[in-house]
GUBA-77980 format. One record per residue (C-alpha): residue in one letter; x, y, z. Coordinates in steps of 0.5 Angstrom, whole numbers, plus 500, padded with zeros to 3 digits. Layout:
// GUBA-77980
r A, px X, py Y, pz Z
...
//
This chain:
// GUBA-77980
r X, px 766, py 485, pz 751
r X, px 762, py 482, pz 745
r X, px 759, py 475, pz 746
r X, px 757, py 472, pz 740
r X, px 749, py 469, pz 740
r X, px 748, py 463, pz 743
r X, px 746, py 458, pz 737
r X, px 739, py 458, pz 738
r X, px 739, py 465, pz 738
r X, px 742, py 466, pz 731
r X, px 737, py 461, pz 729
r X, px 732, py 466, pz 731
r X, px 736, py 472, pz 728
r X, px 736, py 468, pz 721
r X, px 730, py 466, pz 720
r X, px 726, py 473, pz 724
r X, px 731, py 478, pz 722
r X, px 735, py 482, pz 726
r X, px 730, py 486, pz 729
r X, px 727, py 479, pz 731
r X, px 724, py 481, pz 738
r X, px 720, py 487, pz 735
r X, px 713, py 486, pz 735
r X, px 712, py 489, pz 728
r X, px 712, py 484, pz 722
r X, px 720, py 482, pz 719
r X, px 721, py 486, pz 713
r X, px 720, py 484, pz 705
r X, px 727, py 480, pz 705
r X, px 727, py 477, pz 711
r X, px 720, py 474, pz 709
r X, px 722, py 472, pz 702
r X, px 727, py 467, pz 704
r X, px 721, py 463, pz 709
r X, px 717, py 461, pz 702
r X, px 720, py 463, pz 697
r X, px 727, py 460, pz 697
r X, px 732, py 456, pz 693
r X, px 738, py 452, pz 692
r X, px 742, py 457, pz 694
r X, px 738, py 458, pz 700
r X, px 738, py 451, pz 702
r X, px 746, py 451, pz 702
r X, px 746, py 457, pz 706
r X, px 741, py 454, pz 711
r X, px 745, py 447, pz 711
r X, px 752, py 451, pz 711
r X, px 750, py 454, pz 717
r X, px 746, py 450, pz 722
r X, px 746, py 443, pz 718
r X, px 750, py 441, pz 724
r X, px 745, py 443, pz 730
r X, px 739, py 440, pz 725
r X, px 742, py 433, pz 726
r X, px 743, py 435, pz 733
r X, px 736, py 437, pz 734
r X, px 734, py 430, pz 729
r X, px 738, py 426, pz 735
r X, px 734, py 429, pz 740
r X, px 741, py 432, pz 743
r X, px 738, py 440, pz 744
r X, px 733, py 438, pz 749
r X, px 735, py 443, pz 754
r X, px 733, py 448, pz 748
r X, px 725, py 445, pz 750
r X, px 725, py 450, pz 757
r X, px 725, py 456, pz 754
r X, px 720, py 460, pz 750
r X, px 725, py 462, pz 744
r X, px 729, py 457, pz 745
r X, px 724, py 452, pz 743
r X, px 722, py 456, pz 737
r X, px 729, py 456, pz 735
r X, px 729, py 447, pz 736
r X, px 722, py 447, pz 732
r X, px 725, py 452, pz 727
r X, px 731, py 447, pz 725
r X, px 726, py 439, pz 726
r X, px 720, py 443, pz 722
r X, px 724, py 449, pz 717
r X, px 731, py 448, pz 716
r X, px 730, py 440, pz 715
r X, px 726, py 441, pz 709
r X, px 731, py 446, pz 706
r X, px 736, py 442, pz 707
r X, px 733, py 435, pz 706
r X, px 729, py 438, pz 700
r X, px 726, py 432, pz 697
r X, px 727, py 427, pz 701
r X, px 724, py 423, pz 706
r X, px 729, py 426, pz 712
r X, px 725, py 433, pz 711
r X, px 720, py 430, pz 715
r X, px 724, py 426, pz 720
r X, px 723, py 432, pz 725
r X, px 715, py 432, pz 724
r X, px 713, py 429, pz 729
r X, px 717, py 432, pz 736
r X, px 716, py 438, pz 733
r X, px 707, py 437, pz 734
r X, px 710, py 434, pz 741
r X, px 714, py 441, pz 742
r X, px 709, py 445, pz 739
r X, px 703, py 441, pz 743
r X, px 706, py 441, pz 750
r X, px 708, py 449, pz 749
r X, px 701, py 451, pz 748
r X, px 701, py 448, pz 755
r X, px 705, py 451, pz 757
r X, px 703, py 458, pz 754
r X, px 710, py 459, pz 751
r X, px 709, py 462, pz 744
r X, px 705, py 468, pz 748
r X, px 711, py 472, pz 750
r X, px 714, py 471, pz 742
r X, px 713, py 476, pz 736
r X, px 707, py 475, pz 731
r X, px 711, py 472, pz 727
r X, px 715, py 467, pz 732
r X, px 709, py 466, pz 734
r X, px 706, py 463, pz 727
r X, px 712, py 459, pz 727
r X, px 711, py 456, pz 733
r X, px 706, py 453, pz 730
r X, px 707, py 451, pz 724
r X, px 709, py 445, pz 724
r X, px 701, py 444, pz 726
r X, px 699, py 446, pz 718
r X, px 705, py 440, pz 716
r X, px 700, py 434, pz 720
r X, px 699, py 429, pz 716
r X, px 694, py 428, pz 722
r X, px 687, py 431, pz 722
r X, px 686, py 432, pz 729
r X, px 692, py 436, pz 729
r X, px 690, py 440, pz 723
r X, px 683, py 442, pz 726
r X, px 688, py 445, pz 732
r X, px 692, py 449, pz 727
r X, px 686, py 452, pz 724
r X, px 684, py 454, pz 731
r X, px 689, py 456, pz 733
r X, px 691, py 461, pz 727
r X, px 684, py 463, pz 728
r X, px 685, py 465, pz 736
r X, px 692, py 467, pz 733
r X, px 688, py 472, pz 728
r X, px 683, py 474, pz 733
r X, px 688, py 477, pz 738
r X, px 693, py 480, pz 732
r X, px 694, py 488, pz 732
r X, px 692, py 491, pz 725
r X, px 699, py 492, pz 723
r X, px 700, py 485, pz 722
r X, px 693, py 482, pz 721
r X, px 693, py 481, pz 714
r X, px 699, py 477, pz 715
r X, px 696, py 473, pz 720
r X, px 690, py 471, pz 716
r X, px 694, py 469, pz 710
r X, px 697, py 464, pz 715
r X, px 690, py 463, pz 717
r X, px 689, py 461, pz 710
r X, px 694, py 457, pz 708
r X, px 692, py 453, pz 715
r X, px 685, py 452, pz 712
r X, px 688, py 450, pz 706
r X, px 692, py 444, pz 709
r X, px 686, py 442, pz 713
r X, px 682, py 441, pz 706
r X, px 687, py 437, pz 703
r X, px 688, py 432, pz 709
r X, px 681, py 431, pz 710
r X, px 680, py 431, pz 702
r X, px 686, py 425, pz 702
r X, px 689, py 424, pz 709
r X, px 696, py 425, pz 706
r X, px 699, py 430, pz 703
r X, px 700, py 428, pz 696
r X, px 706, py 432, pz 695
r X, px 710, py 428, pz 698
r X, px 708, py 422, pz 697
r X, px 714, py 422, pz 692
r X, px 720, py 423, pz 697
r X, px 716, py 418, pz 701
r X, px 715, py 413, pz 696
r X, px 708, py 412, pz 697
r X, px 704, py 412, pz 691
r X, px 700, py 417, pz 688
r X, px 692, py 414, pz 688
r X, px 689, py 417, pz 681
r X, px 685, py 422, pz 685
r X, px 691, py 424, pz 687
r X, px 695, py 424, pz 680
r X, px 689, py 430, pz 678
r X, px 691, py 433, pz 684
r X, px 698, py 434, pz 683
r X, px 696, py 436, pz 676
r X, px 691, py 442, pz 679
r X, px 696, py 445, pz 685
r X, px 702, py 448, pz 685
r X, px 701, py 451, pz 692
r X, px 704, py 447, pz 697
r X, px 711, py 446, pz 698
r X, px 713, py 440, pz 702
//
């Protein structure tokens, strides 16, 4: 008989492709919709978990921590889909914080080593979005061992992620913040940062 997934793991089907447990790279139009979304990706992902990621914001999933896909699939709603859902707003990052406390402790726990490379670069994802720069240090060295153990098949994709996590780290060395949400949080940009939002379109939220 038929069983429809378990939540966390249509969250894991959605985000990584149907072949998800595959240790190839998802393919081109799974990978699109992580970085290259829209309106009508919002209200998919709003649509379709807008429930589990206020369950995940009220610390309802708890027993989502034990394992290591379910737990990607907790980090994915309070680090990802918050920031489709909430876009703009300051509730997109209401999720950062548990979500570096999930990563952190799984690290501990060496739980994103049985997941696929793209899980595993979402596993940490959440490291990149610190506005912490101890923790940014950790993302970059951690995507540094991540693309040190890559196979050839996906290292291309792992050192752009490397890259992207340098890139963070520069920004929060460079400010302490990132500018780009100053504005859902109502901080006010200083004039160094003015110039910069001026400069760069890189960085989403």
């Amino acid at each position: 008989m038929f069983e429809p997934p378990r939540p966390w793991e249509d969250i894991l089907d959605f985000w990584l492709g149907p072949e998800r447990d595959s240790r190839a790279w998802p393919d081109q139009a799974t990978a699109k919709r992580w970085f290259r979304g829209g309106p009508a990706l919002d209200a998919e992902i709003g649509e379709r978990f807008g429930e589990l990621v206020d369950a995940a914001l009220g610390n309802d999933l708890v027993a989502w921590e034990s394992g290591p896909e379910a737990r990607l699939a907790l980090i994915l709603l309070l680090d990802q889909f918050t920031r489709h859902i909430h876009r703009g707003k300051a509730r997109a990052f209401a999720g950062d914080h548990r979500a570096q406390t999930l990563v952190q402790e799984g690290l501990a726990l060496n739980l994103d080593a049985s997941l696929p490379w793209a899980g595993r670069v979402f596993f940490l994802m959440p490291l990149m979005h610190a506005e912490d720069e101890g923790l940014q240090d950790r993302s970059v060295a951690c995507f540094e061992r991540l693309h040190e153990q890559a196979p050839p098949a996906v290292a291309d994709q792992i050192a752009d992620n490397l890259n992207h996590a340098r890139q963070h780290r520069e920004t929060i060395q460079r400010f302490g913040r990132f500018p780009h949400r100053n504005k859902a949080l109502g901080r006010r940009n200083t004039a160094e940062e003015e110039a910069f939002l001026r400069e760069s379109s890189s960085f989403g939220q």
